[in-house]
C-alpha positions as CSV (number, residue, x, y, z in Angstrom):
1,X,-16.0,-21.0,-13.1
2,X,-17.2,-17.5,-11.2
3,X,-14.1,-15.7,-9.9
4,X,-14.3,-14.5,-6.8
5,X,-13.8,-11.1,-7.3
6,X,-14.7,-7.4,-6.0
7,X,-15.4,-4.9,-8.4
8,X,-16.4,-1.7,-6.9
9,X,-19.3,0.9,-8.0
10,X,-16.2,3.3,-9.5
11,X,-14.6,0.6,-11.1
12,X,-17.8,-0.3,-12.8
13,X,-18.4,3.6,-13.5
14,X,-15.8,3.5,-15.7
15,X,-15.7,-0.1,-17.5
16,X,-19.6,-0.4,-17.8
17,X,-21.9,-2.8,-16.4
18,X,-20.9,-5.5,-19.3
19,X,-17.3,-5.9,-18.9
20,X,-18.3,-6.1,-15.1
21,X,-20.2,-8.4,-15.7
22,X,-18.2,-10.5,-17.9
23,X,-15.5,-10.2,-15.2
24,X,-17.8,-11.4,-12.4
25,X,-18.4,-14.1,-14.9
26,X,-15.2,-15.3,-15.4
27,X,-15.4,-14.3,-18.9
28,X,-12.3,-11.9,-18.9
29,X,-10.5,-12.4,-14.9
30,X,-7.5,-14.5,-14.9
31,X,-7.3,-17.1,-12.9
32,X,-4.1,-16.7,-11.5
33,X,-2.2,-13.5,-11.3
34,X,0.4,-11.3,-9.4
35,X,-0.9,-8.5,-6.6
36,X,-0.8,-5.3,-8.4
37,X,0.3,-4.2,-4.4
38,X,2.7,-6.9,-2.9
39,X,3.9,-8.4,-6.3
40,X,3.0,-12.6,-4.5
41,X,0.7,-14.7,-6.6
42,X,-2.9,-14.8,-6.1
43,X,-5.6,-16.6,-7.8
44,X,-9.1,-15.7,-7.8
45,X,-10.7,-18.9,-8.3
46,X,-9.2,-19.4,-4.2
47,X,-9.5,-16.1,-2.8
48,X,-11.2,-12.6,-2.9
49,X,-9.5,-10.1,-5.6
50,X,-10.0,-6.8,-6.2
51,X,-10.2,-4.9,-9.4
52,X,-8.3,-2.1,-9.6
53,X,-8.4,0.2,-12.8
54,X,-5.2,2.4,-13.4
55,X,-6.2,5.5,-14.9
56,X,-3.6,7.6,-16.8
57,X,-4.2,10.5,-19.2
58,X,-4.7,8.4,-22.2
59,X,-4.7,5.4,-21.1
60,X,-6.6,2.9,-18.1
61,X,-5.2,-0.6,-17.4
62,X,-7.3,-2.9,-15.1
63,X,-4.8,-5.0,-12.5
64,X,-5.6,-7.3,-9.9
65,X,-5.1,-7.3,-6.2
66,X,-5.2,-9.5,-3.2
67,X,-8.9,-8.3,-1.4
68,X,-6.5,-8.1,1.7
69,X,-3.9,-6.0,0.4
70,X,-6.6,-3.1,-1.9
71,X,-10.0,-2.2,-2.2
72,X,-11.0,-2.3,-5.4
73,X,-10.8,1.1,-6.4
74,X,-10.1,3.3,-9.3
75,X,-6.5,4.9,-9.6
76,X,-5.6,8.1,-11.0
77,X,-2.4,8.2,-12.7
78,X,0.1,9.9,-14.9
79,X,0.4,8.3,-18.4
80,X,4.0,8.3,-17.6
81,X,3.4,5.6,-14.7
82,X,1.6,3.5,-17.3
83,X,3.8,3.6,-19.7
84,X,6.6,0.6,-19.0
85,X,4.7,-0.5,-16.0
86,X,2.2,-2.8,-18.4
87,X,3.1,-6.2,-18.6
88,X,1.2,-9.3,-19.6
89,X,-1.1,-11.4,-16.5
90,X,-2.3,-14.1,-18.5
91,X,-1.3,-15.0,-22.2
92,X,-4.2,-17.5,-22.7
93,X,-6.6,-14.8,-20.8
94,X,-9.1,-12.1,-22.1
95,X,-7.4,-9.5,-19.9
96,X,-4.6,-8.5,-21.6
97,X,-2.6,-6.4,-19.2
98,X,-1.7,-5.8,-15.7
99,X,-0.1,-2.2,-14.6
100,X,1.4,-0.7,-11.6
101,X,2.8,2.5,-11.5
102,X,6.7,3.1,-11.4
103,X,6.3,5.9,-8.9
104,X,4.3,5.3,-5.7
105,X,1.2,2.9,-5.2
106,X,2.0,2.7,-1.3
107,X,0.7,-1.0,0.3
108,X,0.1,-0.1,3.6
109,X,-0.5,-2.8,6.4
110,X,-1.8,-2.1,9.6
111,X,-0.6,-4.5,13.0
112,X,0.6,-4.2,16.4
113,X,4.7,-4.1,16.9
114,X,6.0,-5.6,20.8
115,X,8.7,-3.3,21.8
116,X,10.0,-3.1,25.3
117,X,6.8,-5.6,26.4
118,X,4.2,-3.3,25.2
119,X,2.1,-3.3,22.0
120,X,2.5,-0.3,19.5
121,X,0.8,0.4,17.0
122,X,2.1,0.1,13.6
123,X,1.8,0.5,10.0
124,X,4.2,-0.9,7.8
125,X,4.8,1.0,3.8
126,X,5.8,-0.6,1.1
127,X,6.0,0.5,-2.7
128,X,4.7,-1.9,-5.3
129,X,8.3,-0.8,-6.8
130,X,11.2,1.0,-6.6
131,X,11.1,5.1,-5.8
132,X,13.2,7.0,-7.8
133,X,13.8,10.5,-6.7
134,X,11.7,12.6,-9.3
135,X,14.3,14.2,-12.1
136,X,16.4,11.4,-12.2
137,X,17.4,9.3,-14.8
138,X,19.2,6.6,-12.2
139,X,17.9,3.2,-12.2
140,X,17.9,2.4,-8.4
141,X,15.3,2.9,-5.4
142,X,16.2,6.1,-3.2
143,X,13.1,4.9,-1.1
144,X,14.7,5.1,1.7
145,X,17.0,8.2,1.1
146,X,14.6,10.0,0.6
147,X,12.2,9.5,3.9
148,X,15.8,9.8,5.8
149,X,16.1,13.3,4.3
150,X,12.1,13.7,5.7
151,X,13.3,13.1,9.2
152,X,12.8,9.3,8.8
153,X,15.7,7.1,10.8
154,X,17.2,4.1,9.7
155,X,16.1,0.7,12.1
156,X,18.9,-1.6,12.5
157,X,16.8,-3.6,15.1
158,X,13.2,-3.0,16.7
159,X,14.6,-2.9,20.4
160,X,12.9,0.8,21.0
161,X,10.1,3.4,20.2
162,X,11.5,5.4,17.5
163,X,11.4,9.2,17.6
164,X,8.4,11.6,16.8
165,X,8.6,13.1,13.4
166,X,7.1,16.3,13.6
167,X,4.7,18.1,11.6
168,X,3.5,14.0,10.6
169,X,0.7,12.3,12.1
170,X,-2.0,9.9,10.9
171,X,-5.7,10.5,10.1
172,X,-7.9,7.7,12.1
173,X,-11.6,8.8,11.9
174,X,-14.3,6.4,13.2
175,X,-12.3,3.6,13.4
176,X,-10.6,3.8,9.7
177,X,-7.4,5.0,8.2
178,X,-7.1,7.5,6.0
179,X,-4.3,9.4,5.5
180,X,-0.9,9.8,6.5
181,X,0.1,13.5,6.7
182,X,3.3,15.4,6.3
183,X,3.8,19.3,6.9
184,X,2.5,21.4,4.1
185,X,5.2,23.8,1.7
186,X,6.1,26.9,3.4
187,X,4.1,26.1,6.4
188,X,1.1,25.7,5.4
189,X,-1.8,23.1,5.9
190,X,-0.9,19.4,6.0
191,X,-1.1,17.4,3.1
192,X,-1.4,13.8,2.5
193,X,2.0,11.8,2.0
194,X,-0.6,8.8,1.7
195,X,-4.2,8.6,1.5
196,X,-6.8,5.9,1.2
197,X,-8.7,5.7,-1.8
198,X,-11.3,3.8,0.6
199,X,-11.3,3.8,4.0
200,X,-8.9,1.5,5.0
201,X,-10.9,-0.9,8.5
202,X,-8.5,-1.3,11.7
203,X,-8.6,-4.0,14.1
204,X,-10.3,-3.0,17.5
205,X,-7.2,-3.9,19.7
206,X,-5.2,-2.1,17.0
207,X,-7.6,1.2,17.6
208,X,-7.1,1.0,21.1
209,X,-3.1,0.7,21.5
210,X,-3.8,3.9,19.0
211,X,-6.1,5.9,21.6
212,X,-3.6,4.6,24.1
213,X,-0.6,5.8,23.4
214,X,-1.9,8.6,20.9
215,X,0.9,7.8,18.2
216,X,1.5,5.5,15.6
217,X,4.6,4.2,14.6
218,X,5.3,4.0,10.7
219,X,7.7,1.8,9.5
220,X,8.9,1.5,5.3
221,X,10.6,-0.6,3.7
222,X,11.7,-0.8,-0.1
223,X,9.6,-2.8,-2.4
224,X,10.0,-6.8,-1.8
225,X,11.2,-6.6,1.6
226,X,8.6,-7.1,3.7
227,X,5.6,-8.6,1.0
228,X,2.2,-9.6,1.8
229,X,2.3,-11.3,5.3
230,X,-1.0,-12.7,6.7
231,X,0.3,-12.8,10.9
232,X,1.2,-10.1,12.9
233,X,4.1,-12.6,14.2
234,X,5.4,-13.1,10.7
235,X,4.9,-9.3,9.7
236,X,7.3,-9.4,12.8
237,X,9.8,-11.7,11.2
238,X,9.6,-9.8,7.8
239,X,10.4,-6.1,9.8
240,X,13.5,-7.9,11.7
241,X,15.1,-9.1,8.4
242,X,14.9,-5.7,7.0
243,X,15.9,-3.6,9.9
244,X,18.7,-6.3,9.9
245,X,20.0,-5.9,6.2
246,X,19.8,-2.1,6.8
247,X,16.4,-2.1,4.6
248,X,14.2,0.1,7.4
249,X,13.2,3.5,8.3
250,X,10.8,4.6,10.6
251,X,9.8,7.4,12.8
252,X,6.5,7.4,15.5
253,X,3.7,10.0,14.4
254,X,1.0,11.9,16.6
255,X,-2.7,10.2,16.0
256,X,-5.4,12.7,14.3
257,X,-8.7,11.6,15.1
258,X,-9.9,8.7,16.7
């Protein structure tokens, strides 16, 4: 049966137009698999999936996400992400592995957060794993450590706006995301802390809280705390449970663009 799946022009750049084609197929696609972005099942049989080829120095490993969670899209990579990250999607399928990188493939969702009676804009980060802060040989997530030591602060409870972080804001241009920015080394030019491979599309009433109030407030969470949530209400539940078990930062950032 024909999957339903996205593979983009870059993706197909780089596999060729007959494993594409034998993907589109449903020669090679698993049926089932796990979201290379918010780790829940998918199946691609029921739903759109993306393709999304992990591209290290040696080595490129085509995973599978949710069409509402990536674009499909081609992701550069240090071998060192691969390597470890590649596990098995489908023992009986043609696709032998899945990969996602032990460093940072940020899933970023986009909704509108009620605080104090008014709508904010919001987007919400999550890691498909755990951050480790770079030299260190711990086995933990210091996620959230280290955006506290960026000027992130810790959400106990979504009862108020939180603070500006300075020298951040986010990149809206013609009604798409596409890039979060943080204050350049030394002072110089901002550079992106995240950035769309693809444009990323916001909803209209999103946009306009954004021209509204001219900020944006980011929130993060470490990976499998808040997971792929299709309602803004129950993207609402998943931010209360975290802020609650202390699993929250966040900080309000100036809007670039428009």
């Amino acid at each position: 049966m024909p999957r339903m799946l996205d593979v983009s022009d870059d993706v197909r750049a780089e596999i060729g137009n007959e494993e594409a084609d034998r993907l589109l197929a449903g020669e090679n696609a698993p049926g089932s698999y796990d979201c290379t972005s918010c780790r829940t099942p998918g199946d691609s049989e029921q739903e759109r999936t993306s393709t999304v080829l992990f591209i290290g120095d040696e080595t490129a490993v085509l995973a599978f996400a949710h069409a509402t969670c990536l674009p499909s899209q081609v992701v550069q990579v240090t071998e060192e992400q691969l390597q470890g990250a590649v596990r098995s999607i489908n023992p009986d399928g043609g696709v032998p592995a899945q990969a996602a990188p032990e460093q940072a493939v940020l899933g970023v969702t986009s909704g509108l957060v009620l605080i104090s009676g008014e709508l904010h804009p919001a987007l919400v980060v999550e890691p498909t794993g755990p951050i480790v802060r770079p030299g260190s040989t711990d086995i933990g997530d210091d996620f959230l450590p280290l955006l506290i030591e960026q000027g992130f602060m810790p959400v106990t409870e979504l009862s108020s706006v939180p603070p500006v972080l300075h020298g951040w804001s986010v990149l809206l241009a013609a009604g798409q995301l596409h890039a979060v920015l943080q204050p350049g080394t030394g002072g110089g030019s901002p550079v992106a802390w995240w950035q769309a491979h693809q444009a990323l599309q916001v909803a209209e009433s999103w946009r306009a809280a954004a021209n509204k109030h001219q900020q944006v407030l980011l929130f993060a969470a470490p990976v499998g705390s808040i997971g792929r949530q299709p309602r803004e209400d129950l993207l609402r539940d998943a931010l209360d449970k975290a802020a609650a078990n202390g699993k929250l930062v966040a900080s309000a950032m100036p809007l670039a663009g428009t």
